[in-house]
Structures are given as C-alpha cells and as structure tokens.
ROMIKE-203144 format. One record per residue (C-alpha): x, y, z negated. Coordinates in steps of 0.5 Angstrom, whole numbers, padded with zeros to 4 digits, always signed. Layout:
<atoms>
XYZ
...
</atoms>
This chain:
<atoms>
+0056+0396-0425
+0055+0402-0420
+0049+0404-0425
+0054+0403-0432
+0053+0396-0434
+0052+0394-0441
+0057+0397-0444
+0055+0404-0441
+0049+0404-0440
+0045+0411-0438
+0039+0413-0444
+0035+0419-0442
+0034+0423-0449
+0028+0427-0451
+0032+0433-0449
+0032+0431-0442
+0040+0430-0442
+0043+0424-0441
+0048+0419-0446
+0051+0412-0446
+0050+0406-0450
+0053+0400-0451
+0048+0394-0450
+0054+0388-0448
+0052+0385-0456
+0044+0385-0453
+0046+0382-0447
+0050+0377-0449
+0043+0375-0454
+0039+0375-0448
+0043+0370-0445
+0044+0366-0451
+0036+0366-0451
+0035+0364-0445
+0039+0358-0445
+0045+0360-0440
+0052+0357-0441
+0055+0360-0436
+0056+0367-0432
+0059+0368-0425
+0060+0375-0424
+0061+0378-0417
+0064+0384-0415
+0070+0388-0415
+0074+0392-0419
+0068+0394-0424
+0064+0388-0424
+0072+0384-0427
+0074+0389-0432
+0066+0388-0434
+0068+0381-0433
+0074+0381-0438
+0070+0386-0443
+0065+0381-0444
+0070+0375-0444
+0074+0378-0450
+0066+0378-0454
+0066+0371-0452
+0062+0370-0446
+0064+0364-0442
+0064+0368-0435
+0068+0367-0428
+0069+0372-0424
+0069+0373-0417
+0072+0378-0412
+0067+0381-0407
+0069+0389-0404
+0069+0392-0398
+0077+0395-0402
+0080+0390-0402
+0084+0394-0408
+0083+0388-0413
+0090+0385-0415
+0092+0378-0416
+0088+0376-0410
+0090+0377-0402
+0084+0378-0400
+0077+0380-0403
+0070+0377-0398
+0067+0383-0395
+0074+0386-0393
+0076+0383-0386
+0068+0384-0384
+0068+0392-0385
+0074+0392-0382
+0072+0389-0375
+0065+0394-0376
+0070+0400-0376
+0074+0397-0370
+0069+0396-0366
+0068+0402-0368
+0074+0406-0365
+0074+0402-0359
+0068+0405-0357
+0069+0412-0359
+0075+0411-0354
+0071+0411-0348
+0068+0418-0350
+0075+0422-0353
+0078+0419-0345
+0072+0422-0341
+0072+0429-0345
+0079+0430-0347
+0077+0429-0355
+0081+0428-0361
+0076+0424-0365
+0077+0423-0373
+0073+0418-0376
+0073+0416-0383
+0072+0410-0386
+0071+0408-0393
+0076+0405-0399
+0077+0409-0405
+0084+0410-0407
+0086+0405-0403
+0087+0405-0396
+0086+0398-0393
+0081+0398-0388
+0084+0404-0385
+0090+0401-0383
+0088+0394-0381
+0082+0398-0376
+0087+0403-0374
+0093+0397-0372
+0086+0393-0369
+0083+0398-0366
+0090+0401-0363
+0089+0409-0367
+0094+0414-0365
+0094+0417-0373
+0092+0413-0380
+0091+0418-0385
+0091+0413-0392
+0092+0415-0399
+0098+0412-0401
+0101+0417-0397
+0100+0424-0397
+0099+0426-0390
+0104+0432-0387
+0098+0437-0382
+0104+0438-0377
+0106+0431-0376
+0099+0430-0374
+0099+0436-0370
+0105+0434-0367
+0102+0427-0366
+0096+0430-0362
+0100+0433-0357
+0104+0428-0356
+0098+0424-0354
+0096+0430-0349
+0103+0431-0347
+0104+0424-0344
+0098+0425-0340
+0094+0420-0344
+0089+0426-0345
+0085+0424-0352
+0087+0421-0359
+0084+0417-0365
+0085+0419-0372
+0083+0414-0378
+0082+0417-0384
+0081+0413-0390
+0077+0417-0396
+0081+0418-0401
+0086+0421-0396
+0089+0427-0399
+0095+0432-0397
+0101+0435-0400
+0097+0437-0406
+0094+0431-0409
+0087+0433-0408
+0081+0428-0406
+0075+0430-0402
+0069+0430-0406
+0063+0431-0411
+0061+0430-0417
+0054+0427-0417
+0048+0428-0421
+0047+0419-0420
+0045+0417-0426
+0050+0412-0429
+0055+0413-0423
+0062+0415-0426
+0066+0416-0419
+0067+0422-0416
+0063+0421-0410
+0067+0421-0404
+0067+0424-0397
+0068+0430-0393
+0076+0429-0391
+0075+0428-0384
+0071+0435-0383
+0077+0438-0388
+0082+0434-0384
+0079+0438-0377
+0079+0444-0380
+0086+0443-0381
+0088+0441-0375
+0084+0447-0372
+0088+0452-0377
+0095+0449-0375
+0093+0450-0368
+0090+0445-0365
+0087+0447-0359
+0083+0440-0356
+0076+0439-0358
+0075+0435-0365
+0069+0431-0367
+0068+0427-0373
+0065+0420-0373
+0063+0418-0382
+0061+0411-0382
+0060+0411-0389
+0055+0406-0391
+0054+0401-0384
+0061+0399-0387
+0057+0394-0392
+0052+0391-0389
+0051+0387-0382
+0053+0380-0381
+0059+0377-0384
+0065+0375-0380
+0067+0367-0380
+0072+0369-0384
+0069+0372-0390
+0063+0368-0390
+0068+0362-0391
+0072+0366-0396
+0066+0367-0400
+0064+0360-0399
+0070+0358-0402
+0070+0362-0408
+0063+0360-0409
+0066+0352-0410
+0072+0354-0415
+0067+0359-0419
+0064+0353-0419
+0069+0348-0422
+0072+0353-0427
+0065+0353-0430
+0065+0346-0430
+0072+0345-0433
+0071+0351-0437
+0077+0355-0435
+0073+0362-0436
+0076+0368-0437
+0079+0367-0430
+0078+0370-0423
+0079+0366-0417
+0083+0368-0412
+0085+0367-0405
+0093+0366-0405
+0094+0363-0398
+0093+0357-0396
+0090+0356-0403
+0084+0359-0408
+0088+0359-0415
+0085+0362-0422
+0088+0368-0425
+0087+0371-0432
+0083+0377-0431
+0087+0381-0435
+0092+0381-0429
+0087+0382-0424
+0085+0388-0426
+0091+0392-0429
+0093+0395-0424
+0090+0397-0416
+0092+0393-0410
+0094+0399-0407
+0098+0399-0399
+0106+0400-0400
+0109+0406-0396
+0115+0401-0394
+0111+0395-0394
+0111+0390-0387
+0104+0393-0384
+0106+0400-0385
+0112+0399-0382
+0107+0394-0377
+0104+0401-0376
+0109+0406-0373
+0112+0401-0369
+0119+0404-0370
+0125+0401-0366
+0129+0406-0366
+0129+0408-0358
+0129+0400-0356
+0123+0397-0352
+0121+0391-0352
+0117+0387-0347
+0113+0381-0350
+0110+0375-0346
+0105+0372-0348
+0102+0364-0347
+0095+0363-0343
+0092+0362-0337
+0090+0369-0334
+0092+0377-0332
+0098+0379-0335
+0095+0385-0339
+0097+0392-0343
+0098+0392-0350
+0096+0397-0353
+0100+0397-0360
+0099+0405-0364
+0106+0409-0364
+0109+0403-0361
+0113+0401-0354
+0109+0393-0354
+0107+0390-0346
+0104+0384-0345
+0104+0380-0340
+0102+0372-0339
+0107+0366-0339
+0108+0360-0342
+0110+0360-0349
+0112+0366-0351
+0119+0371-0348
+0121+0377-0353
+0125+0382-0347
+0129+0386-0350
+0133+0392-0347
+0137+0397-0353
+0137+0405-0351
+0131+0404-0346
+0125+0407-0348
+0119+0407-0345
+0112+0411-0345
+0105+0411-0344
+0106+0415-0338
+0105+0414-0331
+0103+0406-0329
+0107+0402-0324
+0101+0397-0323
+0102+0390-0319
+0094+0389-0317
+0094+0382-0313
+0089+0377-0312
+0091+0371-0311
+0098+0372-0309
+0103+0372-0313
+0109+0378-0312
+0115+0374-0311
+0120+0374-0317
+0126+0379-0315
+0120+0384-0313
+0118+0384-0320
+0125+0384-0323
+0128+0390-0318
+0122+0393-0321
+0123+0392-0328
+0130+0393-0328
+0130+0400-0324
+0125+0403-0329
+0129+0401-0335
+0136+0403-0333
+0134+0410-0330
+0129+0411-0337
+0123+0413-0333
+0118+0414-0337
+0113+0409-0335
+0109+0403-0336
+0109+0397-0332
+0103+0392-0332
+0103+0386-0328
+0096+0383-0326
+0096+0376-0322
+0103+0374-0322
+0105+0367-0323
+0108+0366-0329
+0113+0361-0326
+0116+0367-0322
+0116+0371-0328
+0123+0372-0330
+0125+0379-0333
+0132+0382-0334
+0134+0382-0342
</atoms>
C-alpha cells in the first residue's frame, strides 16, 4: 500500500511522468485463477480502506490491524503499537543521563502520523517533562515556561517528546513532499529542528539537541504484549474465514477480540482526546494537592517520578493513598533517609513528613530501607 495498491497503481508513461491505473479487477482475476479463497490482509489505515474496496467487488477479505499509530478506530489496540512505545522509552531513559550531566534540554521526535499515541504513552513511561501531540496545537511559551521551571527548581535539564505531525498555533505539519513513487503522504519530519529553533527565538538560553528515532521505532524484537496480540488476531482472522464472516477486521476490545465492519474501522482515525483520562494522566493536575503513594512489595521505598505531577512512592503492604489539601510539594531539595538495615523508628518518619507538608517546603522526601510496618504517615 506504501507503493499504491491495486487500485492506484504507479504506470511510468512513455514520457517520463507518472500515472495511476486501477488494477483491483486484475488482482481480484489472479486470485481466482490461482485458486485463493480467502485474503487476510495486515496492516494499518490503508491496507483496511483497501480491505473495504476490494470486499465491496466481492472479494472474501478479513482484515487485520497491525501499525505502529494506533490510529485505527474500533480497535483498542493495534499490534506493533506498545513494542514502539517501549523503543522510545528506553530511549528517553537514556537520554536523561546525558541532558542530567550537561545541563541540556533534549527533543526527540518520534513517529505517529497525525496521531499522537506513541508520544504520549512514552512520554508517561518514559517520565518527559513536555509532550508535544498533534490533537493539540502546542503554545511556544508554555513550553518555555516549562523549560525554565526544570532549571529553576534545580532539577537542571528537560525531556520534550514530540510527535511528527505536531503543529503550532498555524495549523502547519512539518514535512516534504516526496518524489517516492506511488507514496501519496507527505513525508514527515523535521518538527523537532522547528521546534528547537523556536524555542531559541523565543529565548531559551539552555542548550538544545535533538534526537529523531525515525525508523528503529519499526523493527527489532517485539514485546510479549504484541506478539500475544498478534497471535490472537492471527487465530480469529482465521476462524472469520472459516465461518465466512468476511468484510470484517478483528479487533481487540479488552478482554476480547470481536469482528467489526470494515466500513466502521476506517471512517474515521483513532485519535487521542484533548480532555480524555491520559491527557488529563499526563499533566498530573491536583490542583495544588499532593499526593503520597504506598506502593506493596518487598524492597526500597523509591521516588516516582510521574511528569508534571506531585506522585512519591514508598514500599508498604497493599497500597496507602496520603493525602494533604493545600500542600504542594516540588521536585527540589532531597530529605533522603539512607539506612541499611535499620529502620527510622516511625515518629521520626512522621515528624519529618509532617513538618514538611505543613510549612510547604518545597521538598521531596525519599524513604529507603524502612520497615513498612513502622511506616505510618499523617493525612
């Protein structure tokens, strides 16, 4: 499909120049010549709205979604999907070591189209200070004022995801046309240079750089997740054609894989809602409240470092939400409690927690090596 597909396919004429043909009727001949009776088709958006043009000629076709995107609808995920995420991830967790020790800001861009899936789940798991998506138009000095605050509260760098198809105020994505044969996309990329110069115009002093990931998004390994998705898929594909339920895409409604019409999957993207829960997951907004979270399992109590958001982790049995209206901790200076072996004994941890949220320091306490048994903290 990246190449046209059957019912535009690339014809070079005698000139030189390039035309489309329709060869959907000469497709559908050879599969009944060679005896197929049924078509699975993988792939994205594309592949399915060619799925749905060859079902309405009479082929018996099941479709299958498989895109890095996730920007089919009728499907809550599509394979292919969490396996890029966690690539660009890893990524951010390793660009962090180099913007901590030089002080950087660093942008990495990352693929997706016009939708933004994959930059807002890596920017939650990956911890980002800033995602830049393409549902929503980003503001150059929000993300300035971001910046600073990163710097200002002695953290010393920022991390900014930005998806490709990312556009300002204006409305304009970043991109080229390419002279690819049979490719009708504008080919995008280039938004996190745009957005670095920006950032340097508006007045940005820090040092910027810029990581594209492009193409290692695609390949590599798959996560379990996918491959049993994927596998999954491949079975109810499978039983579709044998009940003859074609015109149909399987699709993943958790716990389940369904079949749905074609027709609906494709009418319209799968696109992330501005004022959906991972949005709203993503800013972290409490309104000035802070939030202490106990998390079960034996171990280290540990800092969570949630984006834009006042979460902190500690080990305990079940799980303890603490919760204190008005006080608003910041990622500045570190109370730390480093015993080995020995436990705090629980006023201690008390006084100091409570003495903290009561004169607001802007503070965050990390508790290491404390029983969870003496861990008790005011609400």
């Amino acid at each position: 499909t990246n190449k046209g597909g059957p019912f535009a396919w690339p014809v070079k004429q005698n000139d030189g120049t390039w035309t489309t043909v329709d060869r959907s009727d000469e497709m559908l001949r050879k599969l009944q010549y060679m005896g197929v009776d049924a078509v699975i088709n993988i792939g994205g958006d594309g592949s399915q709205r060619i799925s749905l043009g060859l079902s309405k000629k009479g082929l018996n076709i099941v479709g299958v979604p498989k895109t890095i995107d996730n920007d089919l609808s009728m499907t809550d995920y599509t394979f292919g999907f969490q396996t890029a995420v966690q690539i660009c991830t890893e990524a951010i967790d390793k660009l962090k070591t180099t913007a901590a020790s030089h002080n950087r800001v660093f942008i990495m861009e990352v693929m997706g189209r016009d939708a933004g899936w994959i930059a807002l789940h890596s920017a939650i798991a990956g911890g980002a200070d800033v995602c830049v998506i393409p549902e929503i138009p980003y503001d150059i000095e929000k993300i300035k004022a971001k910046i600073e605050s990163c710097y200002t509260k002695r953290r010393g760098y920022c991390i900014i995801v930005v998806a490709e198809g990312a556009k300002g105020k204006d409305g304009q994505v970043v991109g080229t046309q390419t002279n690819e044969v049979g490719y009708q996309h504008i080919k995008l990329g280039g938004i996190a240079e745009t957005l670095a110069a920006e950032l340097k115009a508006a007045g940005v002093e820090q040092d910027i750089r810029c990581t594209i990931l492009g193409h290692l998004q695609r390949g590599g390994t798959p996560i379990a997740f996918d491959r049993v998705l994927a596998s999954e898929f491949g079975v109810r594909a499978m039983e579709f054609v044998m009940e003859g339920r074609f015109g149909q895409m399987v699709a993943y409604h958790h716990p389940d894989v369904i079949g749905v019409p074609l027709e609906e999957a494709v009418k319209q993207p799968h696109l992330i809602d501005p004022d959906g829960h991972l949005v709203h997951t993503a800013k972290g907004d409490f309104e000035g409240k802070s939030v202490i979270i106990a998390t079960g399992g034996a171990g280290r109590m540990h800092y969570q470092g949630f984006p834009a958001s006042n979460h902190y982790g500690a080990t305990a049995d079940g799980l303890v939400l603490g919760y204190r209206a008005g006080a608003k901790l910041l990622y500045q200076d570190t109370l730390q409690y480093h015993p080995t072996g020995v436990a705090f004994p629980a006023q201690t941890v008390e006084r100091a927690a409570v003495l903290l949220l009561r004169r607001r320091q802007n503070r965050v306490i990390q508790y290491r090596g404390v029983r969870p048994d003496l861990l008790r903290l005011h609400t």
